[in-house]
N, C-alpha and C positions, 0 to 999 in steps of 0.2 A: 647372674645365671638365671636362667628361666625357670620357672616351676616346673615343665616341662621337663627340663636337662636334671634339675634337681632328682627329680624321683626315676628319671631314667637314669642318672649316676647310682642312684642306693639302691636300684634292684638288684641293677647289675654285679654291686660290692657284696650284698647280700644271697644273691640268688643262689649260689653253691650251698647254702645252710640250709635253704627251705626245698631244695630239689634234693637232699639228703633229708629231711623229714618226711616229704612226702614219699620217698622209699621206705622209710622207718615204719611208718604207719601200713605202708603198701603192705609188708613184712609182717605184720602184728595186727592181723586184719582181726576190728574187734566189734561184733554185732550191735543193735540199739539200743540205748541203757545201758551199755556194759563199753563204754569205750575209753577208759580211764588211761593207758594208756596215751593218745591220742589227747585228751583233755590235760593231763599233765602236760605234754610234750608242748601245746600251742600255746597255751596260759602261760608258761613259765618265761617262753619267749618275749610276752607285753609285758611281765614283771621287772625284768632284764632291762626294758627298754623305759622303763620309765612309769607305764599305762595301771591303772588301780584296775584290780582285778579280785574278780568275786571267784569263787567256784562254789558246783552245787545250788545251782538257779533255778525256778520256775518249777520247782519240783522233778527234775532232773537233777539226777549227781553227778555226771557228767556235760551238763550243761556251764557254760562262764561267762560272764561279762568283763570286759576290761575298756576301759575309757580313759582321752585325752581330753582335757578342755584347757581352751586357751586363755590365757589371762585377763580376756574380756566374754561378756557371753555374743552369743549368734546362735548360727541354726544349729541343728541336732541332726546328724547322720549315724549312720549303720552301716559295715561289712556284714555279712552273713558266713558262717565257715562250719562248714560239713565233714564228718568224718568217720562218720560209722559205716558197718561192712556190712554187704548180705550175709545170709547163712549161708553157708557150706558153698559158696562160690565168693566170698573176698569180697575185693573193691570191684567189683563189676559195673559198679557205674561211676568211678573216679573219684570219690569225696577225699581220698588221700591225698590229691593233689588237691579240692575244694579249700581245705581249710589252710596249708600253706601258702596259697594266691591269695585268700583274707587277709591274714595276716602279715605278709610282707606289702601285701597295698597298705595297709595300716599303717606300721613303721615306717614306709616312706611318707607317708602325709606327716607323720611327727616331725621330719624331716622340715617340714616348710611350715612349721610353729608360728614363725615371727611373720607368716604370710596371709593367715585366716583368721579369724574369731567365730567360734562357736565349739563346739564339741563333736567329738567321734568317738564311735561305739563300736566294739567290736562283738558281738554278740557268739559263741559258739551254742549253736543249735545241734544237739545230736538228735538219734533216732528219727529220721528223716524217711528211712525202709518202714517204720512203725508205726510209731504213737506219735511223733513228728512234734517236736518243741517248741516250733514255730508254732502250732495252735494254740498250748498256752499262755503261752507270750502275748499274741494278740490276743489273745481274749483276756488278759490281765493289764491291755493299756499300751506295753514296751515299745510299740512304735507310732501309739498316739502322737500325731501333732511333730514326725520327724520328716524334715523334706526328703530324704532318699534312704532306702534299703536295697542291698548292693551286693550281689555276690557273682560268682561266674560257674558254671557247668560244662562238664568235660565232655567232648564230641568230636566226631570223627568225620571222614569222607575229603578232608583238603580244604572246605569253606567253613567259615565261622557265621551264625545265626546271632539277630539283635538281640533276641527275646526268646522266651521259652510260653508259648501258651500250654494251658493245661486244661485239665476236665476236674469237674467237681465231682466230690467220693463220697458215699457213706458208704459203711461196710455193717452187718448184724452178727451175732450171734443168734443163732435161733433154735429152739428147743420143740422139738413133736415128739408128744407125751400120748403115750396109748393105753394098750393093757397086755403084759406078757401072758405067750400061751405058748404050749407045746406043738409045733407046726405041723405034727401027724396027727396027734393022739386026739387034741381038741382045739384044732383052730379055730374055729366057731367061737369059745370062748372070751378070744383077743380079740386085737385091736390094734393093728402094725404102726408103729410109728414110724416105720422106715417107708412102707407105702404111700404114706401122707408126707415124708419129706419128696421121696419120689415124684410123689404129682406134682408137689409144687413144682420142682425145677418142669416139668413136662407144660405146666401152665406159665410158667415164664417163657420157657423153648416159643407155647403157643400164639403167643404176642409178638415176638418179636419182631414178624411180617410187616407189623404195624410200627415199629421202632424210625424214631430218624435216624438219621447217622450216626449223630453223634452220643447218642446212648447204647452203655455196655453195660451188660449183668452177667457174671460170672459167680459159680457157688462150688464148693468141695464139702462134701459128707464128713467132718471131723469124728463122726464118732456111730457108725453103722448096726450097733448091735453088737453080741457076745459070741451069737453059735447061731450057726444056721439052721438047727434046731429049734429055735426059741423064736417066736415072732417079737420083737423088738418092742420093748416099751418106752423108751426114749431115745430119740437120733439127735444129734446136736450136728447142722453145721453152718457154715460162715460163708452167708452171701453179700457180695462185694459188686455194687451198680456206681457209673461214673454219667454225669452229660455236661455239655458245656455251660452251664449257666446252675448258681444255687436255686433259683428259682422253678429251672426242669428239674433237678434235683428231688424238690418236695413232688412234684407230681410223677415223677416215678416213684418215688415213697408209695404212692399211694395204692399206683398198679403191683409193687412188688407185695405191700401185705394183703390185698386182695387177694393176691394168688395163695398167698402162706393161709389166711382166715382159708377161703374155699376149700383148700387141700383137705383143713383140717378135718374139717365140718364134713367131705363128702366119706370119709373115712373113718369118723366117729372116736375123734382125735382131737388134741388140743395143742396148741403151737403158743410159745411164747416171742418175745425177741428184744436184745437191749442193744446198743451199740459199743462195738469193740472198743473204737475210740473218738474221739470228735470227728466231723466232717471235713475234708478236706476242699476248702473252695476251690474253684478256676481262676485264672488270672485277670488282673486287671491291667489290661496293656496299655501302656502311657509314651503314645506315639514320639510326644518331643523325645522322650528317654533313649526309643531305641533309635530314632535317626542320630542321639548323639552317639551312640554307640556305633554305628556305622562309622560317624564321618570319623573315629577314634580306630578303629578297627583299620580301616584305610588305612589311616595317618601310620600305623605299627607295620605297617606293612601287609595286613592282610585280607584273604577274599575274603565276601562275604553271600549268602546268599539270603532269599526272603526267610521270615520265620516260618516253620511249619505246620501244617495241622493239627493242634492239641491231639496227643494220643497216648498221656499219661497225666498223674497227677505229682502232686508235690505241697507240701506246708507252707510253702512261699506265697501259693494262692492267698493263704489266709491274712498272713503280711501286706498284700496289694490293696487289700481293702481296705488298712487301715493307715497304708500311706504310698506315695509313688517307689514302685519296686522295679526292679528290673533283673533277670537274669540270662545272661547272654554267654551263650555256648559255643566252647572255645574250641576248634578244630587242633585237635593234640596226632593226630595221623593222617594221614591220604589217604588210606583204605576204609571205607566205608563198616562201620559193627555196630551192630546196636546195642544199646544200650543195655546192662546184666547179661554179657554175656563172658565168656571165658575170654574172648577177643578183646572185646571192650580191656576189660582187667588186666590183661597182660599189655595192653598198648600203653597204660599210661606211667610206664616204668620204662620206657623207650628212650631214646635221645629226644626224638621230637619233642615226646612231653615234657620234658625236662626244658627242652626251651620256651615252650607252650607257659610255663609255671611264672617266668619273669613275662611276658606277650600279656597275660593275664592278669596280674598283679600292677602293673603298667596302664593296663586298661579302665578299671576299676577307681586308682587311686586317682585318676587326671578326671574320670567322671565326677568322682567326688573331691577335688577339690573345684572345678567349675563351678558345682552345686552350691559351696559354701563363699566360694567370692564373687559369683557373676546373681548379683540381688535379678538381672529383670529376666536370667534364664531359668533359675528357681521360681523364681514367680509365673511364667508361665508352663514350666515343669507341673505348679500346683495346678496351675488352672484346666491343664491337660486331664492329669489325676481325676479331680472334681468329675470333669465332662464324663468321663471315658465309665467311672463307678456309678454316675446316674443312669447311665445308659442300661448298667449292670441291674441296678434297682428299681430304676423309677424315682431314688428322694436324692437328695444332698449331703 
């Protein structure tokens, strides 16, 4: 029997148990950091099956690692498998089917033991809506020196995409500090801190003329004052800028505190700022990856179309840089919803999706096992990789 037939027989024997988790989890929708649930539920399944399984990784307690290695060594791969919910709207962007399509590609590659040498990783990443554990993952090494990181993303509209590009994030916290004063009696006294967060945002509005495309700066007022009587002595809030490259990234760094210092200064104000949480890079797309992802996608039967315009971010970004990543987006409906929305969330509890869950799982595991028995398609998998991150940086 083929590798091929292999893992398409144990989807198939398996798929009714992970299309009933990923309802479970659909069901018991649980925010970032907090998805123990979910992390119980997928871990326990690699325990089951054989795979050494860590939980409470990376500094996430909900975070697990579980791994197979074969009785000789070779390369190192990764699943990736997502599962946390937004707030107060669910699974609005599918990670409850994410992390079932992980893990059942996984157990079917155990499946074909006697057929590779190397190791596979099953990594669950939670907090993917937040603090994104994928960031410190790669920045602790986890996928140093692995030929593939591998997960799939749920999408809609009837075609399925190779790849998912993104935009790179920083997000601040930011503090304008003034002097409280009573706003009839002795305004003259103060010193608004709300006025000087005010202008900042009005000196970001002011630039944006000049803005490329592909840079966004969004901000929300966390914390505006006490009484509208009182001129506000500290405003706190949380401004969130994305553009396609880490490198635009730092040079809008530089226009956004511009605008925060001037605000402060013309106001007779003082602004601090630290970062909510690491930066979330852009994607490193690794052409051979996603044309095999196409010619796989075919082969399952389905459409596909080109990848589309980064116009979100994600912790994967930061995984690409540290090794060939790919995330391809799995069309779970015919009707077109984007992504966090009430539509999205309710489609992937569908039949479609349900089918969508073995399509994905299938797709994933046959990537990765090419990856680990075809030495001259990994090797130029890497050499893609390499190319495609200098382009990113400028080094090696």
């Amino acid at each position: 029997m083929s590798a091929r037939d292999v893992i398409i027989n144990y989807v198939d024997r398996q798929d009714p148990i992970y299309r009933q988790i990923a309802l479970d989890i659909h069901a018991r929708p649980e925010v970032s950091n907090y998805e123990f649930f979910a992390c119980e539920t997928l871990s326990e399944q690699m325990k089951k099956e054989g795979f050494d399984v860590k939980v409470d990784v990376a500094g996430h307690r909900t975070g697990f690692t579980a791994v197979y290695k074969s009785a000789k060594p070779g390369p190192v791969l990764c699943f990736l498998a997502e599962f946390d919910a937004l707030n107060g709207i669910g699974h609005a962007c599918g990670h409850n089917a994410h992390g079932s399509m992980a893990v059942l590609a996984a157990l079917a590659m155990a499946e074909l033991r006697d057929r590779f040498q190397g190791t596979v990783y099953v990594f669950g990443t939670p907090a993917e809506e937040a603090n994104g554990a994928k960031l410190g993952m790669s920045a602790g090494g986890a996928f140093d020196d692995l030929s593939l990181a591998i997960m799939i993303h749920t999408w809609s509209g009837g075609k399925s995409i190779a790849d998912m590009d993104l935009l790179s994030m920083r997000q601040y916290v930011m503090e304008f500090r003034g002097k409280e004063a009573h706003a009839v009696a002795g305004p003259w006294e103060g010193h608004s801190a709300l006025a000087a967060a005010r202008k900042f945002l009005d000196l970001v509005d002011a630039r944006r003329e000049c803005f490329t495309p592909d840079i966004f700066v969004n901000s929300v007022i966390t914390n505006g004052g006490a009484q509208p009587n009182i001129l506000p002595g500290l405003v706190e809030l949380r401004c969130e800028f994305r553009t396609g490259s880490m490198s635009g990234l730092e040079k809008l760094d530089e226009i956004v505190l511009k605008c925060a210092n001037a605000a402060a200064m013309a106001l007779d104000c003082e602004v601090s700022w630290k970062k909510a949480f690491e930066d979330f890079a852009d994607m490193v797309r690794v052409p051979e990856l996603e044309q095999e992802a196409v010619r796989v996608l075919h082969a399952l039967g389905q459409a596909t179309a080109e990848v589309q315009r980064a116009s979100g971010s994600s912790d994967i970004g930061n995984t690409s840089y540290r090794c060939p990543s790919i995330q391809p987006m799995l069309s779970i409906c015919d009707t077109f919803h984007a992504l966090h929305t009430p539509e999205h969330r309710d489609s992937t509890i569908e039949p479609k999706a349900h089918e969508a869950i073995a399509v994905g799982a299938r797709l994933i595991a046959s990537m990765v096992f090419r990856t680990l028995t075809d030495e001259t398609f990994r090797e130029s998998v890497y050499r893609s990789f390499l190319e495609q991150r200098k382009r990113k940086t400028g080094v090696n």
